[in-house]
N, CA, C and O atoms as CSV, one atom per row, in Angstrom:
chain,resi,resn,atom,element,x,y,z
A,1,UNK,N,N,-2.523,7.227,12.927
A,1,UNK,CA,C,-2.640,8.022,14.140
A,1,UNK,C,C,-2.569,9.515,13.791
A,1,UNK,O,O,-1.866,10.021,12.916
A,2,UNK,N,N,-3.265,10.022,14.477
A,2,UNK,CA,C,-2.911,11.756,14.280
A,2,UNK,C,C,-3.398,12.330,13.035
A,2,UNK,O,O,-2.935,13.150,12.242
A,3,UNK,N,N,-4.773,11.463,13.119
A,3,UNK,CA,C,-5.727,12.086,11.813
A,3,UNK,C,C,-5.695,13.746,11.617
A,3,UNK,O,O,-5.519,14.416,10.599
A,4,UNK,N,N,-5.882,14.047,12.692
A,4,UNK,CA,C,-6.242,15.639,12.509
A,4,UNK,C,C,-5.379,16.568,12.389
A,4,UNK,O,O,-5.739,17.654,11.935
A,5,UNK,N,N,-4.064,16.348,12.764
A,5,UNK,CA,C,-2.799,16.687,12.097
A,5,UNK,C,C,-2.476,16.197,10.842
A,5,UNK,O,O,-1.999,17.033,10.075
A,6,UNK,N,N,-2.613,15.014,10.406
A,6,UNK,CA,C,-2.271,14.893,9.071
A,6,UNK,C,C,-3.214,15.321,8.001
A,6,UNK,O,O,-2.832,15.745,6.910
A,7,UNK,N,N,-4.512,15.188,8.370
A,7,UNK,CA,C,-5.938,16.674,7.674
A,7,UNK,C,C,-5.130,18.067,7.343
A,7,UNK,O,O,-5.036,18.591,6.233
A,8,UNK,N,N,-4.613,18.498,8.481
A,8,UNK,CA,C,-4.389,20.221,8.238
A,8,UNK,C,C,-3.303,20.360,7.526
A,8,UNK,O,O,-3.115,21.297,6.749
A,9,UNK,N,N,-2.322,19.214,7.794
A,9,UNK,CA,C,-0.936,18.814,7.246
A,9,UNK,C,C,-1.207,18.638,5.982
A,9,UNK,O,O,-0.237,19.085,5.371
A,10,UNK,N,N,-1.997,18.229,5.232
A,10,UNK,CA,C,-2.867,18.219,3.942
A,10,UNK,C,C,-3.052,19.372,3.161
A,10,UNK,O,O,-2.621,19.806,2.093
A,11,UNK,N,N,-4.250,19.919,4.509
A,11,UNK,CA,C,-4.930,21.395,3.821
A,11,UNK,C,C,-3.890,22.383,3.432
A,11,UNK,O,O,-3.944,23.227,2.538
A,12,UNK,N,N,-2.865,22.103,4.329
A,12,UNK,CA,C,-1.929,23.399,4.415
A,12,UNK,C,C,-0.358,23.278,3.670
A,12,UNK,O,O,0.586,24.034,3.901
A,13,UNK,N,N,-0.364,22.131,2.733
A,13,UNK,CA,C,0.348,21.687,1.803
A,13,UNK,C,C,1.814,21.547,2.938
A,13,UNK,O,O,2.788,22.146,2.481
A,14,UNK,N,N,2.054,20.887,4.240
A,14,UNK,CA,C,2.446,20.504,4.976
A,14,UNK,C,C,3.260,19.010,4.908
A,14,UNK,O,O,2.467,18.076,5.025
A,15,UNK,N,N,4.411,18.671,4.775
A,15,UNK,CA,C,4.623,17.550,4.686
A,15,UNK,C,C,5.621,17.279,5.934
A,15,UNK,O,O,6.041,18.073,6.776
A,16,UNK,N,N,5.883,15.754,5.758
A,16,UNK,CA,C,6.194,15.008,7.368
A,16,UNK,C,C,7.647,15.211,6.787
A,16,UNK,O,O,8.389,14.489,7.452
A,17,UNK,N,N,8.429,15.950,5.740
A,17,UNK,CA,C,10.061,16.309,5.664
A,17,UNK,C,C,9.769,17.651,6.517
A,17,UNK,O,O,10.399,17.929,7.537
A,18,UNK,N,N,8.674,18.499,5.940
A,18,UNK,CA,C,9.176,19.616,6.523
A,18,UNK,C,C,8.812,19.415,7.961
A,18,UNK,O,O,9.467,20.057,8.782
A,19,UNK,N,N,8.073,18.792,8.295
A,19,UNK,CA,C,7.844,18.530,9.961
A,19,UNK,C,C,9.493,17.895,9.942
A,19,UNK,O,O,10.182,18.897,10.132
A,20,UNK,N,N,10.349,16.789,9.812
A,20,UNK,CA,C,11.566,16.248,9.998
A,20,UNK,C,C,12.683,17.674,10.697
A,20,UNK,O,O,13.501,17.698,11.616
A,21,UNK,N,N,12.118,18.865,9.580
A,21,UNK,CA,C,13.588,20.081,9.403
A,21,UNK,C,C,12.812,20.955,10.236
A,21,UNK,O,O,13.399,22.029,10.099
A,22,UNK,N,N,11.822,21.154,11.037
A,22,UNK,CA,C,11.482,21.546,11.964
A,22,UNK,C,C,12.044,20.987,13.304
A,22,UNK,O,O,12.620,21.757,14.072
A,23,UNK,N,N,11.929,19.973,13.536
A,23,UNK,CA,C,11.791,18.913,14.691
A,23,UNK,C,C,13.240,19.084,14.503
A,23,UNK,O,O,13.779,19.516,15.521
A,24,UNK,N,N,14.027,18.880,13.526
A,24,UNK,CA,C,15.734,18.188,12.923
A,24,UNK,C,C,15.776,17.127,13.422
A,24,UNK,O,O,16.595,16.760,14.265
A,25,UNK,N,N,14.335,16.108,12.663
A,25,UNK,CA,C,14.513,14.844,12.778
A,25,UNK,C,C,14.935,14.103,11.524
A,25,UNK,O,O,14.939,14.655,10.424
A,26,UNK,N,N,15.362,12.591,11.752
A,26,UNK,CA,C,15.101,12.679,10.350
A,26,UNK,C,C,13.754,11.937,9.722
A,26,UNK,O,O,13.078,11.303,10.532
A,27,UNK,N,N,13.277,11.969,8.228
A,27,UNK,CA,C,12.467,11.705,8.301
A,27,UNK,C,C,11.397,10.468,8.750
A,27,UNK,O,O,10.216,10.453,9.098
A,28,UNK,N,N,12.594,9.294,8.528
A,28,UNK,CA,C,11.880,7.847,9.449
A,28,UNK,C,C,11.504,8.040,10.880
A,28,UNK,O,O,10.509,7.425,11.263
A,29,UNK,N,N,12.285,8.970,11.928
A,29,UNK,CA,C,11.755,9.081,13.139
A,29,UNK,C,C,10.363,10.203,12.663
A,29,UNK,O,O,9.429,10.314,13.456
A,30,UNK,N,N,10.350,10.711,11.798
A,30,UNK,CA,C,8.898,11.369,12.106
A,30,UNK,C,C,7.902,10.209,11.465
A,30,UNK,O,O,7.015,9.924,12.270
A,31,UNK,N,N,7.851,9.743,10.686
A,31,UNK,CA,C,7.420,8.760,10.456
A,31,UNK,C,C,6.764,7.550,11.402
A,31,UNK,O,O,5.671,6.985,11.381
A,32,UNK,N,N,7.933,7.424,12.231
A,32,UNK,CA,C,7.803,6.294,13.183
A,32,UNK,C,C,6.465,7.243,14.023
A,32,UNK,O,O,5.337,6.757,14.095
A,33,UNK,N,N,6.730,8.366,14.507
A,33,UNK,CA,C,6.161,8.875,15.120
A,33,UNK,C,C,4.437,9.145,14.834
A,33,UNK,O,O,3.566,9.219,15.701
A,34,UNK,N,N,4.291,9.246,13.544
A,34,UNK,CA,C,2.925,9.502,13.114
A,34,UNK,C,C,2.618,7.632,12.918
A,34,UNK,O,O,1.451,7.282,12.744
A,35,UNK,N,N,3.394,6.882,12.952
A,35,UNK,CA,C,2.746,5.306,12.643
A,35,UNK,C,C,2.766,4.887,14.275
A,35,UNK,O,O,2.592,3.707,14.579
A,36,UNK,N,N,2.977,5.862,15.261
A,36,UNK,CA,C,2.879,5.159,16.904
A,36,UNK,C,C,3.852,4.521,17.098
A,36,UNK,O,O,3.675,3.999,18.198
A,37,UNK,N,N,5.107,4.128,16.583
A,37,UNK,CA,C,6.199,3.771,17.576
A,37,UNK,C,C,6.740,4.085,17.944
A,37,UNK,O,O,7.582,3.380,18.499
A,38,UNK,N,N,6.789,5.321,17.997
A,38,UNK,CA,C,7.473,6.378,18.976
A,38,UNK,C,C,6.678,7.424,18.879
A,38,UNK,O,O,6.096,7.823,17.871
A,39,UNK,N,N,6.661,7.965,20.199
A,39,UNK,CA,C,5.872,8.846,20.800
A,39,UNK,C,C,6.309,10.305,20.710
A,39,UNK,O,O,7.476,10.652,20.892
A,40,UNK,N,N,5.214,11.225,20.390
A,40,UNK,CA,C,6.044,12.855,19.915
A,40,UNK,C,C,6.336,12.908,21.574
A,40,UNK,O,O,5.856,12.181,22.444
A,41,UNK,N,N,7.457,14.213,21.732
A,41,UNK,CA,C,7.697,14.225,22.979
A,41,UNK,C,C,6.902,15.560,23.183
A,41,UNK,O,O,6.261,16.006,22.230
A,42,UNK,N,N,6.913,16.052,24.083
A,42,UNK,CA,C,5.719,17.330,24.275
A,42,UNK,C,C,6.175,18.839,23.586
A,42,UNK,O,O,5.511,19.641,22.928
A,43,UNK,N,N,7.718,18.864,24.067
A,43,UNK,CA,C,8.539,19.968,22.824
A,43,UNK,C,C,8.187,19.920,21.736
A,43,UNK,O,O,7.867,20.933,21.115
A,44,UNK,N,N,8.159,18.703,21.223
A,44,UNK,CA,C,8.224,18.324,19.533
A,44,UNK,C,C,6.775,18.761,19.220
A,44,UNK,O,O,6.849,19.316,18.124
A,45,UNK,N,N,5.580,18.781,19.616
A,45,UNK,CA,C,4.246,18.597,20.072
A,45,UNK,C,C,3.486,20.196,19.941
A,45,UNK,O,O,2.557,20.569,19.225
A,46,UNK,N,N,4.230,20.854,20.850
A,46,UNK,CA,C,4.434,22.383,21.148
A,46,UNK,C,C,5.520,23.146,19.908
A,46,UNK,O,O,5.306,24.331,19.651
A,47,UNK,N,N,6.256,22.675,19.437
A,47,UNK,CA,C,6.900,23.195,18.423
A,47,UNK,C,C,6.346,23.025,16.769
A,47,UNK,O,O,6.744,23.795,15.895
A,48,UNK,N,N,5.326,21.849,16.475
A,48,UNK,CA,C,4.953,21.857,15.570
A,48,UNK,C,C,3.145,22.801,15.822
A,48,UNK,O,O,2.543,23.238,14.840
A,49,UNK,N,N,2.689,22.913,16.993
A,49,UNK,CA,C,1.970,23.962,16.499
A,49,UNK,C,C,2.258,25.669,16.982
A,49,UNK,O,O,1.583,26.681,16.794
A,50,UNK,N,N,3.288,25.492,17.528
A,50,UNK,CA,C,3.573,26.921,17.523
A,50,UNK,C,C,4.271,27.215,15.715
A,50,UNK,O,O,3.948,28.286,15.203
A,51,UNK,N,N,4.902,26.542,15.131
A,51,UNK,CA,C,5.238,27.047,13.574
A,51,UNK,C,C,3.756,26.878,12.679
A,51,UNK,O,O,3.116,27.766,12.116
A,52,UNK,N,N,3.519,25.679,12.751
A,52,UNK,CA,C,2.175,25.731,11.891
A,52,UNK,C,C,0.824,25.861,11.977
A,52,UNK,O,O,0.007,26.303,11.168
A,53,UNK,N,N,0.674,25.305,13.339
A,53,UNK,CA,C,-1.378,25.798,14.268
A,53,UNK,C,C,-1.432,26.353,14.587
A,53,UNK,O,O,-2.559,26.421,15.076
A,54,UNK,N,N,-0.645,27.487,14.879
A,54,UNK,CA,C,-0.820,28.139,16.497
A,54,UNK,C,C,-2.257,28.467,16.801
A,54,UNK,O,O,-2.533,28.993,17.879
A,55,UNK,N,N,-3.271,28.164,15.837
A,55,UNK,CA,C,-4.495,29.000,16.692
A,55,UNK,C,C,-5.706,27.220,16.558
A,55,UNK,O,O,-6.835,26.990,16.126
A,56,UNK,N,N,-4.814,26.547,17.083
A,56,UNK,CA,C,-5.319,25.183,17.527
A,56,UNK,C,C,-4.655,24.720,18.616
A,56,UNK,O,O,-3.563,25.257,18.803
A,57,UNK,N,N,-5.081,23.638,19.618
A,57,UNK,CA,C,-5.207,23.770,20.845
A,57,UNK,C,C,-4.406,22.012,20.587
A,57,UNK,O,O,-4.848,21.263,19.716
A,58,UNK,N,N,-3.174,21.587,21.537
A,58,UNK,CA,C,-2.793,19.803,21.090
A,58,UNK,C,C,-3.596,19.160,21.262
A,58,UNK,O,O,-3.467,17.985,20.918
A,59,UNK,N,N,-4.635,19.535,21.781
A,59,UNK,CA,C,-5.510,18.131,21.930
A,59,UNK,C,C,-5.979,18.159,20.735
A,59,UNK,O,O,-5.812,17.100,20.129
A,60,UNK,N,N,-6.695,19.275,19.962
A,60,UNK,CA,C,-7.098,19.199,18.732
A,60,UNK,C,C,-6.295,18.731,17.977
A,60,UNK,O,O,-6.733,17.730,17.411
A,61,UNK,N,N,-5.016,19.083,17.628
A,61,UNK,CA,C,-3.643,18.666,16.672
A,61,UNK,C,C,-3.788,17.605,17.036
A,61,UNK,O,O,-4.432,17.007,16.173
A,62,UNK,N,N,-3.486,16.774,18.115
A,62,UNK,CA,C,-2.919,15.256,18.273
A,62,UNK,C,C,-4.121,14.668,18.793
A,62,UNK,O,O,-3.941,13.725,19.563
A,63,UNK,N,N,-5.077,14.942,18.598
A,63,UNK,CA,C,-6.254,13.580,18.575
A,63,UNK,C,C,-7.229,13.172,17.406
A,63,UNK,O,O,-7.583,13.970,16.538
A,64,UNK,N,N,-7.602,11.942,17.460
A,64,UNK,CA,C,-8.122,11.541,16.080
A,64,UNK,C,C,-9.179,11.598,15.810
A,64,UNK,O,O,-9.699,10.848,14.985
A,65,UNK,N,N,-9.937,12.744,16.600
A,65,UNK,CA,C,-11.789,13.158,16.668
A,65,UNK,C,C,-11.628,14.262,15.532
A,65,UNK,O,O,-11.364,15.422,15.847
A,66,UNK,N,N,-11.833,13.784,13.872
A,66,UNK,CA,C,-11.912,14.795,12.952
A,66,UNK,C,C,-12.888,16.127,13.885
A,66,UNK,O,O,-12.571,17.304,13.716
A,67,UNK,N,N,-13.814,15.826,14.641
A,67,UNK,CA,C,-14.881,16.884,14.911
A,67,UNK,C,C,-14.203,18.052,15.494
A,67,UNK,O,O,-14.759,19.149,15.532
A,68,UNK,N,N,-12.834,17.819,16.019
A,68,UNK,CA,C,-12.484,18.825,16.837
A,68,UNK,C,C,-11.892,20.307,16.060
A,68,UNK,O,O,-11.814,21.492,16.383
A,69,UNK,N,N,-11.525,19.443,14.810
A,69,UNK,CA,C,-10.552,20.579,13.774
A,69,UNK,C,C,-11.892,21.310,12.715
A,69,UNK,O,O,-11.749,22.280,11.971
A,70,UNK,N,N,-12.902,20.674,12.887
A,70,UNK,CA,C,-13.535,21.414,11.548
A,70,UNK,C,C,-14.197,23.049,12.387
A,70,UNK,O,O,-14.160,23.442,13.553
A,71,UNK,N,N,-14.603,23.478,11.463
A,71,UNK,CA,C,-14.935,25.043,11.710
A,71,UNK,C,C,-16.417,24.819,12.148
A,71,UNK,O,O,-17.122,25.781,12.455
């Protein structure tokens, strides 16, 4: 889930600890969260692209249409 976040999360040498110490989750709930069993909450959502996208829009971050993130 959350191809296009985990793309930029890639490009941008981004990993799901440092998403954890952002969020101050730990890392299995972010985990859970990118495998769909638990759902980001909209804070959590809004807080990971205000530190790392900010100039991407959540629908782009959290949907799985690669088309939306490329240039």
């Amino acid at each position: 889930m959350f191809k296009n976040l985990q793309i930029l999360m890639i490009n941008n040498n981004i990993s799901e600890n440092d998403i954890a110490l952002t969020l101050n989750l730990t890392i299995k709930a972010v985990q859970n969260r990118f495998n769909g069993i638990t759902d980001f909450k909209r804070i959590e959502m809004l807080e990971i692209k205000k530190k790392y996208f900010p100039n991407y829009t959540l629908d782009q971050l959290f949907d799985n249409d690669v088309n939306l993130i490329k240039n």
